[in-house]
C-alpha positions, 0 to 999 in steps of 0.5 A: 317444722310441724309433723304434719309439714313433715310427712306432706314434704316426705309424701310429696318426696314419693312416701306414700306411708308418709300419706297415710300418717297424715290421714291419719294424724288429721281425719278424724279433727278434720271431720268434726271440723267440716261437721260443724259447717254441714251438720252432717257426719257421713257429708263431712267424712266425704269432704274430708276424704275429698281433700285428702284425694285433692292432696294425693291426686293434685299434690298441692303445695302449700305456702310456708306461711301457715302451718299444714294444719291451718292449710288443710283446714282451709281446704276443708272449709271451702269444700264445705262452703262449695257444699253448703253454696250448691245444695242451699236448696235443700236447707229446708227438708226434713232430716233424713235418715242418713243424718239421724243415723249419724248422730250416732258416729257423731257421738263415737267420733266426740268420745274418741277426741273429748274424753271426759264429761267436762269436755263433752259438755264443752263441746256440746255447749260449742255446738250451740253457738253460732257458726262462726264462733264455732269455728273459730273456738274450734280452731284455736282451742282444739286444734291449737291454731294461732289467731293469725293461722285461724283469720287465713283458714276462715278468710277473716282478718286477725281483728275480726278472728280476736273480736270473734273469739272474745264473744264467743267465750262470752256466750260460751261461758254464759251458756256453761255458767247457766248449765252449772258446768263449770261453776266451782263454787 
């Protein structure tokens, strides 16, 4: 049983400290994660924080065929897709000012979990591809999700999740090479 699984069973057992280990053990990971959905950090904080108050108020179980993590996140992602469905209509506009500011806690929040300018510009470069190929590098490199963890939290079969993964370290590594990140000749 994973440290996440854990404090969730003591949390819902009545251990409220065991709560706040798990916000902070998944804030901040789940807040980068929904940001690459809304391209919006204080948006991505709020749906965070709201699944975290759905699992306090609602104290919802989770099925023992994915770990805490991959449960959380899918949580996550469709609060971010019910976000992304009902504000489509301002796809359109301009940035403003909250997200121009962001940029800032943006970068914050990457130096805190990428130290390091190799992983910085990783991280950059992921920023780059398209969203599904985000999500999916995102998933299993930076939050340790097995492929089979990754299809259910994106609600994709485990092919689709390999064939996925397979382009997007393609065009990853395209996309490195052509910076000269990480040619080592």
């Amino acid at each position: 049983m994973g440290e996440g699984e854990n404090s969730y069973r003591l949390f819902m057992n009545g251990d409220l400290k065991a709560f706040e280990e798990l916000v902070v053990l998944y804030r901040k990971s789940l807040m980068l994660f929904l940001n690459g959905y809304v391209h919006s950090l204080s948006v991505a904080e709020d749906l965070a924080s709201d699944v975290f108050l759905d699992l306090y108020v609602h104290k919802i179980h989770f099925s023992k065929n994915a770990g805490f993590k991959t449960f959380l996140f899918t949580i996550g992602r469709n609060k971010a897709v019910d976000y992304l469905r009902k504000n489509s209509h301002n796809a359109n506009t301009p940035l403003d000012e909250n997200k121009i500011s962001s940029f800032d806690d943006i970068s914050k929040l990457e130096d805190e979990l990428f130290e390091g300018e190799r992983k910085k510009a990783l991280y950059l470069a992921l920023n780059e591809l398209n969203s599904d190929y985000r999500a999916v590098i995102h998933l299993i490199y930076f939050e340790d999700m097995s492929n089979k963890d990754a299809a259910k939290t994106l609600k994709k079969s485990q092919k689709q999740i390999y064939n996925i993964l397979y382009r997007a370290k393609q065009q990853l590594k395209n996309s490195l090479e052509k910076e000269q990140i990480f040619n080592e000749k």
